[in-house]
DOZAMAR-232892 format. One line per field, with one value per residue: residue in three letters; x, y negated, z of N, C-alpha, C, O in turn. Coordinates in steps of 0.05 Angstrom, whole numbers. Layout:
// DOZAMAR-232892
aa [Ala	...] .
n_xx [X	...] .
n_yy [Y	...] .
n_zz [Z	...] .
ca_xx [X	...] .
ca_yy [Y	...] .
ca_zz [Z	...] .
c_xx [X	...] .
c_yy [Y	...] .
c_zz [Z	...] .
o_xx [X	...] .
o_yy [Y	...] .
o_zz [Z	...] .
END
This chain:
// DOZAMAR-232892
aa [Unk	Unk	Unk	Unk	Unk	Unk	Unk	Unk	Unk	Unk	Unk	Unk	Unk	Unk	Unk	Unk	Unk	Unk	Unk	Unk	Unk	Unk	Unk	Unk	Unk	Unk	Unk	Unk	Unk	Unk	Unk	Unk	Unk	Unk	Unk	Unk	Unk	Unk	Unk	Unk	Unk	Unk	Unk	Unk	Unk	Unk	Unk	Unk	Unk	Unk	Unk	Unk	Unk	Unk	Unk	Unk	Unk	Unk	Unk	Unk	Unk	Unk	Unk	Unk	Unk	Unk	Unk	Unk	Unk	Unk	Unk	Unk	Unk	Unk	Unk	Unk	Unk	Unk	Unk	Unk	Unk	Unk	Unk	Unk	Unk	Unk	Unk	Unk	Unk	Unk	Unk	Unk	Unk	Unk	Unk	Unk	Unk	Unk	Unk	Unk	Unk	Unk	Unk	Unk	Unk	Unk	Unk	Unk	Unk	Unk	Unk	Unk	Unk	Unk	Unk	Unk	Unk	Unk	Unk	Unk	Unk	Unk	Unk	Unk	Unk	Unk	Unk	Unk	Unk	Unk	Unk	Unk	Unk	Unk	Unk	Unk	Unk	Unk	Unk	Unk	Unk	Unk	Unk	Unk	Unk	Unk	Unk	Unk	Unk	Unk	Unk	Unk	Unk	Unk	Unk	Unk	Unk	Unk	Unk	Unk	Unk	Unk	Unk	Unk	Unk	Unk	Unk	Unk	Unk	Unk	Unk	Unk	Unk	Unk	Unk	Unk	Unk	Unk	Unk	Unk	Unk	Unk	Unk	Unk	Unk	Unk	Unk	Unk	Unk	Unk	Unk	Unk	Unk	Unk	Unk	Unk	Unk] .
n_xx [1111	1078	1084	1048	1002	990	981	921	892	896	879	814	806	783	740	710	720	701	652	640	649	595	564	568	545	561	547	499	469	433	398	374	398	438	421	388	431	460	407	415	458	454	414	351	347	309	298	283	264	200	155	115	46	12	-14	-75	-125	-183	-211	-215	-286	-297	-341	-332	-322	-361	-328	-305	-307	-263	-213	-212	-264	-285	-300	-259	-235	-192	-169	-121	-127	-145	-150	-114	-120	-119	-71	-48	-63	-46	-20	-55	-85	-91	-61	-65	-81	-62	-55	-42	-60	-84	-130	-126	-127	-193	-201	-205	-224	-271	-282	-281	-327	-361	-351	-373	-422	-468	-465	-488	-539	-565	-558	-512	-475	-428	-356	-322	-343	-341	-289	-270	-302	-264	-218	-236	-224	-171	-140	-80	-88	-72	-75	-123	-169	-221	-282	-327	-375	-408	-480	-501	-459	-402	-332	-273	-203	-158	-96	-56	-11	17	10	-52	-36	-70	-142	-201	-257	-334	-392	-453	-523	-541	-508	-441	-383	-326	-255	-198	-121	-55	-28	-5	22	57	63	82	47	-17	-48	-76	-20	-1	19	51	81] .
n_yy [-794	-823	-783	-746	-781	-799	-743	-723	-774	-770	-711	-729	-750	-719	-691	-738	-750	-704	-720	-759	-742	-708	-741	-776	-745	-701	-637	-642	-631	-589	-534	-524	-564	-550	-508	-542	-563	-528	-508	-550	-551	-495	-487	-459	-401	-399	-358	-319	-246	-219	-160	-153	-148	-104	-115	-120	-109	-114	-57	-22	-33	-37	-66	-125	-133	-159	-214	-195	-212	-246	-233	-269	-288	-252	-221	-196	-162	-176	-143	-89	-34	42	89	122	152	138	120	153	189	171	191	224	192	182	160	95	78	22	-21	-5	47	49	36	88	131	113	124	183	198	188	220	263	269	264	313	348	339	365	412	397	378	430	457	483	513	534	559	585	561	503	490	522	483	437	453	456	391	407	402	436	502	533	482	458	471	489	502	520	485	482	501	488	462	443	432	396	389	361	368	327	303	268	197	198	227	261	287	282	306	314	355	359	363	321	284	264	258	230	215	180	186	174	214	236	198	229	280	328	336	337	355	349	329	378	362	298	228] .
n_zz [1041	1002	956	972	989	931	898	932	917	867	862	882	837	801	815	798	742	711	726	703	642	640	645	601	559	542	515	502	454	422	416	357	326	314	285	244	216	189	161	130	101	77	37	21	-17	-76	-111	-87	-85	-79	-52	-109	-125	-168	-235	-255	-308	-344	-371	-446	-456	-401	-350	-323	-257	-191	-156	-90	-25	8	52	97	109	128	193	242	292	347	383	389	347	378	352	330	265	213	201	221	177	124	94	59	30	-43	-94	-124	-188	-233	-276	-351	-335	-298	-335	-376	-343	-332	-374	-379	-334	-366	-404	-383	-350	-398	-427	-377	-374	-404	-383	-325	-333	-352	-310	-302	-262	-247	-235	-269	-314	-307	-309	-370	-393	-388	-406	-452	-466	-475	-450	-399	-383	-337	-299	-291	-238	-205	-168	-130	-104	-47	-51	-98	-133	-162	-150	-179	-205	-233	-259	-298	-309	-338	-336	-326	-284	-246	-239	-209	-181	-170	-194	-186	-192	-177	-189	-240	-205	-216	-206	-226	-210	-188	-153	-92	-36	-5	-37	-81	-130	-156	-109	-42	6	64	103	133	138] .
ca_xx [1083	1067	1080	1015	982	983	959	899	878	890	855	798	792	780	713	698	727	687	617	639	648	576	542	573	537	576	528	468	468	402	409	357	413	463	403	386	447	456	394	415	487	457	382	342	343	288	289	278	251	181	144	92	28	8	-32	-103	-139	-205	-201	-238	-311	-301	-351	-324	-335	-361	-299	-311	-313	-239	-211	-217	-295	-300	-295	-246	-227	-164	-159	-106	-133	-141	-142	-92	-128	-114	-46	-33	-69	-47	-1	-69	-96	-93	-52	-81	-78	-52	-54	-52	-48	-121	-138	-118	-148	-219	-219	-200	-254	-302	-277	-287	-363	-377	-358	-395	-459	-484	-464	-500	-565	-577	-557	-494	-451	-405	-330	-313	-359	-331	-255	-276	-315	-246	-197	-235	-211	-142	-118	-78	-117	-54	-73	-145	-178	-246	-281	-359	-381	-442	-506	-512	-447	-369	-307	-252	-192	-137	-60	-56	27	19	-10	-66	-28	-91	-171	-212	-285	-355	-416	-482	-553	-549	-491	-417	-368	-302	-245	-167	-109	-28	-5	-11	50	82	58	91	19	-46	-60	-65	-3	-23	39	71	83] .
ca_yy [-797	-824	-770	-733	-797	-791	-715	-737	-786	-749	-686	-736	-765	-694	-691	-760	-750	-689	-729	-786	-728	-698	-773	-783	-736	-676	-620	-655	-611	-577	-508	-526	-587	-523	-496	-554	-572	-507	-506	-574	-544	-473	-493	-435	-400	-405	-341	-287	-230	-212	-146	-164	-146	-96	-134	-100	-123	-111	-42	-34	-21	-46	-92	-148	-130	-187	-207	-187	-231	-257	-226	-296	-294	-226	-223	-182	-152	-178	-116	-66	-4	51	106	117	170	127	106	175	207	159	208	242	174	175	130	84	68	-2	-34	5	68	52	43	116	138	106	138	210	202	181	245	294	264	267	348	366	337	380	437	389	383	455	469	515	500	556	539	581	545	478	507	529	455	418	458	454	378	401	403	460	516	527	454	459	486	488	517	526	462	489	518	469	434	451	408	404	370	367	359	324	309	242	180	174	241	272	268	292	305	344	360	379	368	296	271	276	240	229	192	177	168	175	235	223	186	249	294	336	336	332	371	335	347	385	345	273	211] .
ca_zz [1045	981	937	989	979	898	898	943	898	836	864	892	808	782	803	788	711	715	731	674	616	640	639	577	538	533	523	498	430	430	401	341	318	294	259	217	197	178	141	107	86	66	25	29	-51	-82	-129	-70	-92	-64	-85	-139	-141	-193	-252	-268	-325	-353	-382	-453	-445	-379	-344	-300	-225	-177	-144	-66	-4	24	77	124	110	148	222	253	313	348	394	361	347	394	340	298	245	183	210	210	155	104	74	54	13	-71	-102	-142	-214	-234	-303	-369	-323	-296	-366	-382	-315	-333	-398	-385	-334	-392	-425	-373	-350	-425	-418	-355	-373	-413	-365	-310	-342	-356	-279	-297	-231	-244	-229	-301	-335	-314	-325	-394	-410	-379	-420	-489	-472	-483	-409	-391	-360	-306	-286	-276	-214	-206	-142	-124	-76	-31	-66	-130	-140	-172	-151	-201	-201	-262	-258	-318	-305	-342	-335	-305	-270	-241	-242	-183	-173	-166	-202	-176	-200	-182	-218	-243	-199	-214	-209	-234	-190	-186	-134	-67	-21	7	-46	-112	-149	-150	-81	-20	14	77	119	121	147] .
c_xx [1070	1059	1049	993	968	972	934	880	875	868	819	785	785	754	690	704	704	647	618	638	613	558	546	563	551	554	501	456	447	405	393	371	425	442	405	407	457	448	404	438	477	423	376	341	318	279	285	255	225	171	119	71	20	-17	-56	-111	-164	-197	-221	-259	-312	-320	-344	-336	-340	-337	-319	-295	-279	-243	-216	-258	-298	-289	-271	-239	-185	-143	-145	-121	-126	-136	-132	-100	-120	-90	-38	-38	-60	-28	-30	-90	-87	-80	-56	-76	-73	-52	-58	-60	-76	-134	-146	-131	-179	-230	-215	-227	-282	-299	-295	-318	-375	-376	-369	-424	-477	-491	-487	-533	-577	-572	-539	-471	-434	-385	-324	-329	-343	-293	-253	-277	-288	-222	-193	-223	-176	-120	-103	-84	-101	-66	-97	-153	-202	-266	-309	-365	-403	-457	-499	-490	-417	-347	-290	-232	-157	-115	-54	-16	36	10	-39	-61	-49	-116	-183	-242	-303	-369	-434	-511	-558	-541	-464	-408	-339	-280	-204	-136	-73	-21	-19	33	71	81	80	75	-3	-53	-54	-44	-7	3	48	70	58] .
c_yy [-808	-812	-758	-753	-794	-766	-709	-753	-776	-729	-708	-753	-739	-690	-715	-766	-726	-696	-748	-760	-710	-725	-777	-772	-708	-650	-626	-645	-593	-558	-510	-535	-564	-517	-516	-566	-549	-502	-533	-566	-517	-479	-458	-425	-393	-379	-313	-275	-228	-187	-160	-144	-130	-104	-115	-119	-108	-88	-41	-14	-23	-62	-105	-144	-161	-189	-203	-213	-225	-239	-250	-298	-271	-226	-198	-179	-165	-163	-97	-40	11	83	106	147	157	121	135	208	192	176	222	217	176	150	115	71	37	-4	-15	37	67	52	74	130	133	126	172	210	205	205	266	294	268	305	355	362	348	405	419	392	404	469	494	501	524	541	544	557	518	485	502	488	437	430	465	426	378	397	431	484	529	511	448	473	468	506	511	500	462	505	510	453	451	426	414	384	380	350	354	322	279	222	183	198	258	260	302	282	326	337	371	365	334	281	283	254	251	213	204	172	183	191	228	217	201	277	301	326	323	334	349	351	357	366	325	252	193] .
c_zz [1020	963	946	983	950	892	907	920	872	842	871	855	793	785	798	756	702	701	700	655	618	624	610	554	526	539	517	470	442	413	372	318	295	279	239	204	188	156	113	90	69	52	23	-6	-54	-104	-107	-81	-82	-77	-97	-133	-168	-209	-256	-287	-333	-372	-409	-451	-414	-367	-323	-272	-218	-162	-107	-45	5	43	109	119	125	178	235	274	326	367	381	362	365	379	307	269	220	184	194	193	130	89	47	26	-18	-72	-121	-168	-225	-269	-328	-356	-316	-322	-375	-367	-323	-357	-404	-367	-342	-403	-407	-360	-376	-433	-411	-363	-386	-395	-334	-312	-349	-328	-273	-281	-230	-243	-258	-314	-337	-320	-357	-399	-405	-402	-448	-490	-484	-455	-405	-374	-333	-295	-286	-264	-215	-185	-135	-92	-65	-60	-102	-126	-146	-160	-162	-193	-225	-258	-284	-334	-333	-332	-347	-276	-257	-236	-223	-184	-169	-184	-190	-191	-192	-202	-217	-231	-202	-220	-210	-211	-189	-169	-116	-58	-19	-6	-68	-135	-141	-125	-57	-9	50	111	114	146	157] .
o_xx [1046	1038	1030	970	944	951	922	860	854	845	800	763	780	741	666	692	689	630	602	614	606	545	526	567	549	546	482	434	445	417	402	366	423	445	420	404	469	461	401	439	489	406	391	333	306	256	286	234	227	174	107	79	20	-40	-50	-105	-163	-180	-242	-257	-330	-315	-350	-359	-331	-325	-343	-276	-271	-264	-222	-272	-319	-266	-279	-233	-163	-119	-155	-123	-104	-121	-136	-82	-112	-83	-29	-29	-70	-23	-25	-105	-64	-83	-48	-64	-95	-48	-81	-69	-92	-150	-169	-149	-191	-251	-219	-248	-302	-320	-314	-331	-398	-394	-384	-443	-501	-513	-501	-548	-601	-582	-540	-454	-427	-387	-321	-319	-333	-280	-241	-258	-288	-209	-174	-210	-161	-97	-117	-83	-113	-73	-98	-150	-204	-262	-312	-359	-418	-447	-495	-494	-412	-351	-283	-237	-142	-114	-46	-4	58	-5	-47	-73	-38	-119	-179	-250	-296	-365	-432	-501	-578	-552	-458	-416	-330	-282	-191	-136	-73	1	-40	55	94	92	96	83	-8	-65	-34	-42	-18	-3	55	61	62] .
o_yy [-800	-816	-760	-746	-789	-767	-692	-744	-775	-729	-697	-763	-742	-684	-714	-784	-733	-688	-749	-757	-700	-728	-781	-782	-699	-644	-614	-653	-585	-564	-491	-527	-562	-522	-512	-578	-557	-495	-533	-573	-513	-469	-438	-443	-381	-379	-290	-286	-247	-183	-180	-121	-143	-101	-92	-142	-85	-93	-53	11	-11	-84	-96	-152	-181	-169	-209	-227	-202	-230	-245	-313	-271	-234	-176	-202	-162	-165	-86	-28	5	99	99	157	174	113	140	230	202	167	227	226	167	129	126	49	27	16	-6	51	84	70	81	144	154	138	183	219	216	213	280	314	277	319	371	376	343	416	436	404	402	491	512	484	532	517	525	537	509	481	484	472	419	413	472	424	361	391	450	482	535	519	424	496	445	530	487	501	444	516	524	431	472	402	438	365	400	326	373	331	275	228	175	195	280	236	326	259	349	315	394	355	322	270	302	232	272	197	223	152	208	184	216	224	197	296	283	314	305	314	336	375	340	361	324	257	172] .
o_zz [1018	951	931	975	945	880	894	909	859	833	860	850	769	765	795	745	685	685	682	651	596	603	596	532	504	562	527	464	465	392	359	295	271	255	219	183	168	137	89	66	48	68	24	-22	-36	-114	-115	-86	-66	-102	-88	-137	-189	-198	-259	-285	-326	-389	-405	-448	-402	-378	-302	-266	-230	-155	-105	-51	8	51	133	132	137	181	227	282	315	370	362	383	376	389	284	257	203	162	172	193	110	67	24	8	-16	-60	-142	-166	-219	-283	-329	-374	-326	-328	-380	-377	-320	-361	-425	-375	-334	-414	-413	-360	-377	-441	-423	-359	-381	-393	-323	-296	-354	-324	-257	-287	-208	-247	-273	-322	-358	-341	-368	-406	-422	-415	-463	-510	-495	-448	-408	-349	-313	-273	-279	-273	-222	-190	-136	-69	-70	-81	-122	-116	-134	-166	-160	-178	-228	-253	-297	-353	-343	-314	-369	-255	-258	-231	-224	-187	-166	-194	-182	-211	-201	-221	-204	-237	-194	-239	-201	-196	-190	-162	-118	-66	-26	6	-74	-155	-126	-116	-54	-10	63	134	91	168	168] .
END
């Protein structure tokens, strides 16, 4: 009868050893603890890469823009968008010129406004005509296209295949616009590409 007695009592201290290792603190490790000692053994490095920012500078004959209003000064919407057109035309956006590259960009533009305007001011909106005036610069006449825009106006656009890579614009009877810019995203060239991402 003893030995029954001792198995009793043993079995009857198992869940009273049980309750003492809960009370005691077993388990009181807060899942956060492992983090920071973690963080204190592993410091976070300090040379991570980020991408950068491409530098612009004042190109010359440039004049200093005003800088433009913060993004936290404008109000915004905190509803997500319901159409995704820019989401999913952005294949179809110009890519934009960055540092000596806008440079180069600004001043072939200066070149090819300093061409047309003579052809502007006398009101010759032919496509040859502007062809011709683009490829006495020295452009190759493969790599300009030139194409009749309504009544009174030409759009041209030159695969230059360096930096500033192509220059895009119109003429008509008001003015010459045009502007510099790197490919597009999902493009070969100049051309918008007519599929993408």
């Amino acid at each position: 009868m003893t030995t029954l007695r001792k198995t009793r009592v043993r079995l009857g201290m198992l869940p009273l050893a049980a309750m003492v290792l809960l009370a005691a603190g077993c388990g009181t490790q807060r899942a956060g603890d492992a983090a920071d000692a973690y963080r204190r053994s592993h410091p976070t490095p300090t040379g991570i890469s980020t991408p950068s920012t491409p530098a612009d500078f004042p190109c010359p004959g440039e004049s200093p823009k005003p800088t433009a209003p913060t993004a936290a000064a404008t109000p915004s919407s905190t509803a997500p968008p319901t159409d995704h057109y820019a989401e999913n035309h952005g294949f179809r956006v110009p890519i934009p010129l960055h540092g000596q590259s806008r440079c180069d960009g600004l001043r072939a533009v200066g070149r090819v406004k300093k061409a047309l305007e003579p052809l502007r001011q006398r009101g010759d909106f032919a496509p040859d005509g502007v062809r011709n005036a683009l490829t006495s610069l020295g452009y190759s006449a493969g790599k300009v296209q030139a194409y009749q825009d309504g009544s009174a106006g030409v759009g041209f656009l030159i695969d230059i295949g360096a930096s500033p890579w192509c220059v895009e614009g119109t003429m008509s009877s008001d003015s010459t616009k045009a502007d510099a810019f790197g490919g597009y995203p999902d493009g070969t060239g100049c051309e918008p590409p007519s599929g993408g991402h």
